[in-house]
C-alpha positions, -999 to +999 in steps of 0.1 A: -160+512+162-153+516+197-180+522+224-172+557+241-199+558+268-188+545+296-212+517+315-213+512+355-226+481+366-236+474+400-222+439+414-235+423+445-215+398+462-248+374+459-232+371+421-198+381+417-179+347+401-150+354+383-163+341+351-197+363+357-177+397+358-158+386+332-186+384+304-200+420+316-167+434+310-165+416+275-198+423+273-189+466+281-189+469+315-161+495+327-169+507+365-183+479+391-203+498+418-206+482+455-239+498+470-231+497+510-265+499+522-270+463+510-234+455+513-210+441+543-175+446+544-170+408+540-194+407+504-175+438+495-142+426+499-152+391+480-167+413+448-135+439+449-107+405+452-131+387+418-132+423+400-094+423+400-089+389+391-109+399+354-089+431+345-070+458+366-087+481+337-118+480+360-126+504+379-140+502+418-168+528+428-183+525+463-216+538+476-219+558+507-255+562+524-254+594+528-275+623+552-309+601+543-339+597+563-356+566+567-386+556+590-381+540+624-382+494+623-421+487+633-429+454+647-460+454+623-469+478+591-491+503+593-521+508+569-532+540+569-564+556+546-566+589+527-579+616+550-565+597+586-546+626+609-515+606+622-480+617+640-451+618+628-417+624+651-378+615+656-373+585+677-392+586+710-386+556+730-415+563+758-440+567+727-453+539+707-487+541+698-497+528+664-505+566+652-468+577+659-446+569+626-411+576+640-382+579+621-346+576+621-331+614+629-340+633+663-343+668+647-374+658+623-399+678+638-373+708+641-365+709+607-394+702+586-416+732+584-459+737+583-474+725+552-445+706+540-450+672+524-437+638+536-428+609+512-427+577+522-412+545+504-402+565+475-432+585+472-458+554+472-475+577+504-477+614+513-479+629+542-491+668+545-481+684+578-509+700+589-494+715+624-462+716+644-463+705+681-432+707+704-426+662+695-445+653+668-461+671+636-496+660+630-502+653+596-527+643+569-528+610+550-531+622+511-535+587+499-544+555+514-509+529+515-494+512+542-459+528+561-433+501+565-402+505+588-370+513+578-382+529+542-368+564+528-380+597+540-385+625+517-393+661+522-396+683+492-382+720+498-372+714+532-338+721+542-326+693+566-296+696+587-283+657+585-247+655+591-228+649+558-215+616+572-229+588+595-207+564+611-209+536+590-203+559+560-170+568+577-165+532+583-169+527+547-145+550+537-116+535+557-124+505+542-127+518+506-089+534+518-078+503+525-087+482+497-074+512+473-108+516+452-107+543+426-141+560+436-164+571+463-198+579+454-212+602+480-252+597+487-275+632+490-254+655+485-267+691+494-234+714+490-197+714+486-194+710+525-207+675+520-179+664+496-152+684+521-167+661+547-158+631+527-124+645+514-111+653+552-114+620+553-098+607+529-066+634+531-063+622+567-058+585+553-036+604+525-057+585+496-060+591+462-095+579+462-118+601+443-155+617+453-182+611+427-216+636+443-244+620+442-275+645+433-306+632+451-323+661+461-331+698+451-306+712+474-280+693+456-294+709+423-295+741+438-258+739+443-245+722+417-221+745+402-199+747+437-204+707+441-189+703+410-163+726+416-153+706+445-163+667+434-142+649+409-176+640+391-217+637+396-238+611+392-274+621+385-293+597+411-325+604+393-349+579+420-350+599+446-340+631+429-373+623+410-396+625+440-377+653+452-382+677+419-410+661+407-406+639+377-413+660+349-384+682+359-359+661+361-352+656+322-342+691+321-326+688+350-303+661+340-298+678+309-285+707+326-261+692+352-245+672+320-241+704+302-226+718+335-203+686+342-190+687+305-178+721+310-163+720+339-145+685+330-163+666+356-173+625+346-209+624+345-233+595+355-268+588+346-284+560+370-317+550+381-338+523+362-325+529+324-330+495+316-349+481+349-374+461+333-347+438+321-348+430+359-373+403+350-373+403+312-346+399+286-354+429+266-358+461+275-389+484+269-385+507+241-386+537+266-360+524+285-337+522+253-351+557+243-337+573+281-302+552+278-298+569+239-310+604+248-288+603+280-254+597+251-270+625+227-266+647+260-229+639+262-229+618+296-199+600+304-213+571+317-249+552+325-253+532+354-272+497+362-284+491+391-314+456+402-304+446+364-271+437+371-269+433+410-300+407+410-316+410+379-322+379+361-303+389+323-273+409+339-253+403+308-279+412+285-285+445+301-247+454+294-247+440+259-278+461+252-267+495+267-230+488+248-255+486+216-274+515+224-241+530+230-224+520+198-257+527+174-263+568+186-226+572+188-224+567+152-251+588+143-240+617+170-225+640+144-260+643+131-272+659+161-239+678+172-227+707+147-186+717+146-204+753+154-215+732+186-181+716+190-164+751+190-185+764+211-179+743+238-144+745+228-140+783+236-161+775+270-126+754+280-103+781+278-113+794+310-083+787+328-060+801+360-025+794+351-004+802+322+005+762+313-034+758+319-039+780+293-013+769+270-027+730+275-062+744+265-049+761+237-033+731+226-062+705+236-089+729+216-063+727+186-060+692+186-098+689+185-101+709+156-077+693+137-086+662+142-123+669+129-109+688+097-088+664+090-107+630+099-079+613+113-079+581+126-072+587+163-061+612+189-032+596+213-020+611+247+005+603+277-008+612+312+003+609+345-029+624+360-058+624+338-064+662+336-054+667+302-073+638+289-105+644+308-101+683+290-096+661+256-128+639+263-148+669+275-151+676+235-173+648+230-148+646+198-161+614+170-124+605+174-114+580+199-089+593+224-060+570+232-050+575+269-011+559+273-012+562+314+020+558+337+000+550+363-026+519+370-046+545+391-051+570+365-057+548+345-086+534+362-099+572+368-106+571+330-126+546+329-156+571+338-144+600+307-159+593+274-145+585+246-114+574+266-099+543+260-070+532+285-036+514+291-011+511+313+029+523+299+056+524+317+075+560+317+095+559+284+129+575+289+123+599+261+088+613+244+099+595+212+101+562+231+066+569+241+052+570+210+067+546+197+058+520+219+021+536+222+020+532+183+031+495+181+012+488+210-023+503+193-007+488+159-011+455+177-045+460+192-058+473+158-066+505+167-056+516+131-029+506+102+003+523+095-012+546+066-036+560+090-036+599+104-030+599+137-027+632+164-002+632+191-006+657+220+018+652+249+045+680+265+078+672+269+091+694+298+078+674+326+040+671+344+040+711+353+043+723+320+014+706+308+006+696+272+032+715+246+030+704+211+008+686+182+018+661+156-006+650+130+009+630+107+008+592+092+017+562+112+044+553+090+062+584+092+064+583+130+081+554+129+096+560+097+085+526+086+094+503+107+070+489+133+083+464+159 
């Protein structure tokens, strides 16, 4: 059996050999992530060049920074006890007394209102702004720690007007343009405006380049539905999103922005420590394994590593053991998911625009529903974009979904949908060319045997149209016996 979740893996150019990428992607590793704010454009470069030397089935995601806060470089700590009144301002260069915590964006003390709270360093110390003053807020120490420089800023509730894009994030995204990477994930993003930022971008470079959002914050929940209209998929960011929500909200909250991403045929991500104690151990705890499996029973896409591959110290082992968690709920999923379920969602994704829309959905639904009645062996598809596929994946069908792509691109773009597997054709002249060289090419790879049931959905009047017929018959007769 296949593995249909999808796993992101993030690579730092600290241990990117050739043969090291090439046992996590033996091992089920589908999307490398480059995480910029620990990244230069020289160690990015070095991981993209080794990433493309293992398989151009990988895909390439890249990390902005994002609108993020982040205190001020000290030339010393500061240790601070519960109950202390200390200041807290943007940068003030004629102000440096060791009572003044400044931090990295001038409109701080604008922005954040009375009574807010103040997390520092993930949440390890809180502030509570006790009263504004024209430079500073004055604030009260809620538990004794000691403030670093240069460690994240959150603010609960407040609205804070960052710009969606610093300057190295633009510089980023010229050079994610230039080394034609498939993905860029956007950090803290608060509304659709955010991903426009980023996609002005891009269109002004004329890329192809896709915008994952990153929700971090509960603005970003708040808005999810016209983020994900806009974004070509989410990741749930769930470390800072944690602090911002407050941890025993965010499992409904992720539940909900899967159900959301699912229906609206966006890729979905789950990251943030799913397996972080394999950081430093070689098996994970058995809450760990219980988040990656309840992520899949939620439908996600994909999960993400982060320290456990990037400078953990059992990198493979953390991607061997999330394919296994993977492969082991996928099995049992059609335990927990009903066909009443399955249709459900299937009448949600006939919400469509246009008439060929419509038609494709039609069709797509169909296809589903056949292919669960009749148990058959695997659903197979021609693209040129993706959209039809993602709209087959977005089922969450047992069956696994055969993506024949005419472009390398594309082809990498599916390497975040689940269920998806992928390869690279060349146009066919005719349909029946394409499927017969999709069925002796999956013939050969041992996708399934000639007596095997099989569904074809493609459309044969061009990309516009959209997808235009079924076939669900046996192997064999498709290629009336003979196979090359």
């Amino acid at each position: 059996m296949r593995k249909k979740t999808k796993i992101v893996a993030t690579i730092s150019d600290f241990n990117c050999e050739v043969d090291f990428l090439q046992q996590l992607f033996d091992n089920g590793m589908n999307v490398v992530r480059i995480n910029t704010a620990h990244a230069s454009f020289d160690g990015a470069k070095k991981v993209i060049e080794n990433v493309r030397k293992v398989s151009d089935k990988i895909a390439l995601l890249v990390d902005t920074k994002g609108p993020e806060i982040r205190t001020c470089p000290l030339t010393s700590e500061i240790n601070v006890k519960e109950g202390q009144i200390i200041r807290v301002a943007g940068k003030l260069p004629e102000d440096s007394s060791k009572d003044l915590v400044q931090v990295n964006y001038k409109n701080f003390v604008t922005d954040v209102p009375n009574g807010s709270k103040i997390l520092i360093d993930d949440g390890a110390l809180e502030l509570q702004v006790i009263m504004k003053h024209d430079k500073y807020l004055e604030c009260k120490v809620m538990n004794s720690g000691i403030i670093q420089g240069k460690k994240s800023i959150n603010i609960p509730k407040a609205h804070i007007h960052l710009p969606a894009l610093t300057p190295k994030d633009i510089d980023f995204i010229h050079f994610a343009v230039e080394q034609k990477l498939d993905f860029i994930a956007h950090s803290f993003v608060r509304n659709k405006e955010d991903i426009n930022a980023v996609q002005k971008v891009l269109d002004e470079k004329e890329s192809p380049i896709k915008i994952i959002a990153k929700i971090e914050n509960e603005e970003g929940v708040k808005n999810i539905e016209e983020i994900l209209d806009v974004a070509y998929g989410v990741m749930v960011a769930r470390g800072d999103l944690a602090i911002e929500i407050s941890p025993e909200k965010l499992p409904g909250v992720q539940k909900r922005i899967v159900s959301m991403a699912i229906k609206k045929r966006r890729p979905v991500i789950i990251a943030t420590q799913m397996l972080h104690s394999m950081i430093e151990n070689p098996r994970p705890t058995r809450a760990e394994v219980n988040d990656v499996a309840n992520a899949i029973y939620d439908g996600t896409d994909a999960i993400m590593l982060s320290g456990e591959t990037a400078y953990g110290k059992y990198p493979a082992e953390a991607v061997s053991m999330m394919k296994r968690i993977a492969k082991e709920v996928e099995s049992n999923t059609n335990t927990f998911r009903s066909k009443l379920q399955v249709k459900a969602l299937a009448r949600k994704q006939l919400k469509i625009s246009s008439q060929n829309d419509i038609v494709s959905a039609h069709l797509i639904k169909s296809a589903i529903d056949i292919s669960e009645e009749l148990d058959v062996k695997a659903i197979i598809s021609d693209t040129t974009s993706g959209r039809n596929i993602r709209a087959l994946a977005a089922y969450r069908s047992k069956h696994t979904i055969y993506a024949q792509c005419y472009y390398k691109q594309t082809m990498r773009k599916l390497a975040l949908s689940y269920g998806v597997h992928v390869d690279f054709m060349e146009k066919p002249k005719t349909h029946e060319m394409f499927v017969k060289n999709a069925l002796n090419n999956l013939i050969h790879k041992k996708a399934f045997k000639k007596d095997n049931l099989v569904t074809i959905i493609a459309g044969n009047y061009g990309r516009s149209a959209g997808v235009t017929y079924i076939k669900v018959t046996a192997v064999s007769n498709l290629l009336n016996g003979e196979v090359e």
